[in-house]
DSSP file (Angstrom, degrees, kcal/mol; ACC not computed):
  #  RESIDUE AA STRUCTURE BP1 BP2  ACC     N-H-->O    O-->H-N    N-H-->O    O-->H-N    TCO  KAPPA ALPHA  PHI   PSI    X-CA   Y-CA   Z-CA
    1    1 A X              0   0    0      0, 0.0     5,-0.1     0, 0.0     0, 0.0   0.000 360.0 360.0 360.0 135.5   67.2  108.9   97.0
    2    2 A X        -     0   0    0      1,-0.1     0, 0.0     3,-0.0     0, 0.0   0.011 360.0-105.1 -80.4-151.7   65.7  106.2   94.3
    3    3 A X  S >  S+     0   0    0      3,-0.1     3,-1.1     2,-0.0     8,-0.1   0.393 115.3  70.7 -98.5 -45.0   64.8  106.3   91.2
    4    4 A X  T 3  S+     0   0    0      1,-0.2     0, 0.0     0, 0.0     0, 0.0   0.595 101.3  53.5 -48.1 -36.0   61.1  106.1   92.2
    5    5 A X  T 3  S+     0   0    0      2,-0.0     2,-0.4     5,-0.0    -1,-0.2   0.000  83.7 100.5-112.4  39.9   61.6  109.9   93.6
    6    6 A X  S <  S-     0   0    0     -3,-1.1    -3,-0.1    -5,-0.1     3,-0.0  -0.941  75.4-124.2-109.1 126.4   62.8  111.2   90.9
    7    7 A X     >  -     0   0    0     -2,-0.4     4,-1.0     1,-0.1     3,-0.4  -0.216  39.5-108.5 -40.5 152.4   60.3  113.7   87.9
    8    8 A X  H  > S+     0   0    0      1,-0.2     4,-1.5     2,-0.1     5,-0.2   0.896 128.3  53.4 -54.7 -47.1   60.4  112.3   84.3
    9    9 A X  H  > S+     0   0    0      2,-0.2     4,-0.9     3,-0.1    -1,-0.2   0.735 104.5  48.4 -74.0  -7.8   62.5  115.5   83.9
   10   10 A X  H >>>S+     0   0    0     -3,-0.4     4,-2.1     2,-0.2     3,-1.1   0.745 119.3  45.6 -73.3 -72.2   65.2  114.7   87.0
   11   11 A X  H 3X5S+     0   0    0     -4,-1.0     4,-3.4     1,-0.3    -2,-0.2   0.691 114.8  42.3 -11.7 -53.8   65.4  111.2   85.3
   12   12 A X  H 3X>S+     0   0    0     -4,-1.5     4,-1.7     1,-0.3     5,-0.7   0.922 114.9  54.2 -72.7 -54.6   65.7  112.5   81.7
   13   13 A X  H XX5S+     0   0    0     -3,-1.1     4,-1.9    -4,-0.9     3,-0.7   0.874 111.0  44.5 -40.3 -68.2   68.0  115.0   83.3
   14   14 A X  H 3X5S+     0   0    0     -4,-2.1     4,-3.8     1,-0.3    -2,-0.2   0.880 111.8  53.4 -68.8 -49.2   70.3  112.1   84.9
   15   15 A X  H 3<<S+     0   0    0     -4,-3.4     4,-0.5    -5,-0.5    -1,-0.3   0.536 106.9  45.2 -88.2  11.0   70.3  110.0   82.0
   16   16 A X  H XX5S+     0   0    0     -4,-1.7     4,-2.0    -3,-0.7     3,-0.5   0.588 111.6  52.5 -92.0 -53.2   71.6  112.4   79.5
   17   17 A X  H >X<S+     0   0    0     -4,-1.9     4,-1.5    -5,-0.7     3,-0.6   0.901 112.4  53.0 -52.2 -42.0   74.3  113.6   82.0
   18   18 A X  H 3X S+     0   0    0     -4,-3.8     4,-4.3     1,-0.2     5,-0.4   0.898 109.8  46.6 -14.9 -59.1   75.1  109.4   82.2
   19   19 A X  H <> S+     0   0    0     -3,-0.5     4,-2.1    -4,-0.5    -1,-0.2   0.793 107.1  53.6 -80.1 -38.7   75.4  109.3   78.8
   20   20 A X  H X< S+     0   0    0     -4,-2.0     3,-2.0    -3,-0.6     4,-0.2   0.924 110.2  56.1 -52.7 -81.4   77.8  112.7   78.4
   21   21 A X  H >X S+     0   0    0     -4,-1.5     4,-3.4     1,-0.3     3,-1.0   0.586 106.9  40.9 -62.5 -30.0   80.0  110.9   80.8
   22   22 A X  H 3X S+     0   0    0     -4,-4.3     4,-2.9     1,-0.2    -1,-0.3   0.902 117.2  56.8 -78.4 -17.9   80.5  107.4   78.8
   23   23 A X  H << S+     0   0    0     -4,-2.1    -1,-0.2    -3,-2.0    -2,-0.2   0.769 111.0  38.6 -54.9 -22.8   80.9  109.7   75.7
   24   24 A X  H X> S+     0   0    0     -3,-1.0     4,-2.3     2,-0.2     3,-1.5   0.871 119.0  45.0 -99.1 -37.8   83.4  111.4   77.0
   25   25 A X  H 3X>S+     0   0    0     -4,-3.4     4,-3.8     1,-0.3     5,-0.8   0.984 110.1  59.3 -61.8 -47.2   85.1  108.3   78.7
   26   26 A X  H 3<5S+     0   0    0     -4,-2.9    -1,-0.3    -5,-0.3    -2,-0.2   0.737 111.7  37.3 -34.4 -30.9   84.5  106.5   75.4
   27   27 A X  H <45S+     0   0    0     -3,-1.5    -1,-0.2    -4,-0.2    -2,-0.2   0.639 115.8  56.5 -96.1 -30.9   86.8  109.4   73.4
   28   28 A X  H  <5S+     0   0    0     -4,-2.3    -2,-0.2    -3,-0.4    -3,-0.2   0.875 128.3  10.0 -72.4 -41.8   89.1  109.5   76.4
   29   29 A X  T  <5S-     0   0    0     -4,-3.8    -3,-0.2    -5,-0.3    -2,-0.2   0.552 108.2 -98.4-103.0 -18.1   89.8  105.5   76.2
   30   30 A X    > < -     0   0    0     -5,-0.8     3,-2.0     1,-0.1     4,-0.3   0.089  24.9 -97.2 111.7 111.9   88.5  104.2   73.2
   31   31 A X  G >  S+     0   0    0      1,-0.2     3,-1.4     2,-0.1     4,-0.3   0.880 119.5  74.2 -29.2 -37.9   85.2  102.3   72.1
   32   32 A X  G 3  S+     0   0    0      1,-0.2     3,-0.4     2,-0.2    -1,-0.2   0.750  82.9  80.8 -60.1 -21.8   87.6   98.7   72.5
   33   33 A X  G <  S+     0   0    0     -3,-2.0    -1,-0.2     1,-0.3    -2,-0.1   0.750 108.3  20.2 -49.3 -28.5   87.0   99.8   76.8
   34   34 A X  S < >S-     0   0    0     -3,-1.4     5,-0.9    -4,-0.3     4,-0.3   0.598 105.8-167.1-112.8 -10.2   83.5   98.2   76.6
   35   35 A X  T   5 +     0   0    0     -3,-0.4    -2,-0.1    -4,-0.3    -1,-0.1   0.277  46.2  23.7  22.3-145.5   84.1   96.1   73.7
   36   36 A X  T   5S-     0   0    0      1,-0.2    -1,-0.1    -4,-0.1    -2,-0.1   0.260 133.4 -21.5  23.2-139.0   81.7   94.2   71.6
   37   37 A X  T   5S-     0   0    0     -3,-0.1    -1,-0.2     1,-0.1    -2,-0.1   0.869 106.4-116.1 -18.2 -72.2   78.2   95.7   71.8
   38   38 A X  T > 5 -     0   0    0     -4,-0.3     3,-0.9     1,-0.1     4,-0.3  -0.129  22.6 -73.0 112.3 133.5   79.1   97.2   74.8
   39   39 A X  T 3 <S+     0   0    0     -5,-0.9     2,-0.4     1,-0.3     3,-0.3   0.674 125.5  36.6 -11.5 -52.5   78.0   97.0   78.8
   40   40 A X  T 3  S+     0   0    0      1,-0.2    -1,-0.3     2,-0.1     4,-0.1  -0.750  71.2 129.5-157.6  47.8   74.6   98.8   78.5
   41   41 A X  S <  S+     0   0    0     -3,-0.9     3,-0.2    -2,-0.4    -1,-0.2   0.722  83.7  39.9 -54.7 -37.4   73.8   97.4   75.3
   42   42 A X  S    S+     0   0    0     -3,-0.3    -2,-0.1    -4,-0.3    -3,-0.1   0.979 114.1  49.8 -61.0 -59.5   70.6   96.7   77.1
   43   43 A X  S    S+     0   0    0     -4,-0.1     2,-0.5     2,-0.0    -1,-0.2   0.371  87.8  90.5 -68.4  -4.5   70.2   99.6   79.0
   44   44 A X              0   0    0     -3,-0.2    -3,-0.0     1,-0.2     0, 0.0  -0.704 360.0 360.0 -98.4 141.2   70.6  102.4   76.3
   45   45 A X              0   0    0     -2,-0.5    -1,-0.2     0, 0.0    -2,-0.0   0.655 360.0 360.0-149.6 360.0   67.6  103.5   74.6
């Protein structure tokens, strides 16, 4: 399955559960894990 066959709510839906999980890995490791800015500086919006 893409992205392309995904609702604006699956999507929305996908990226907040994304977003639990690097909060949680983030508390679990440490901000220093991604450093800087971070990976997905781009990508977060």
């Amino acid at each position: 399955m893409g992205g392309k066959e995904l609702s604006d709510a699956e999507r929305d839906q996908l990226l907040e559960l994304c977003r639990q999980r690097l909060d949680a890995f983030r508390e679990q490791r440490g901000e220093e894990v991604l450093g800087g800015d971070g990976l997905l500086g781009g990508v977060n919006t």
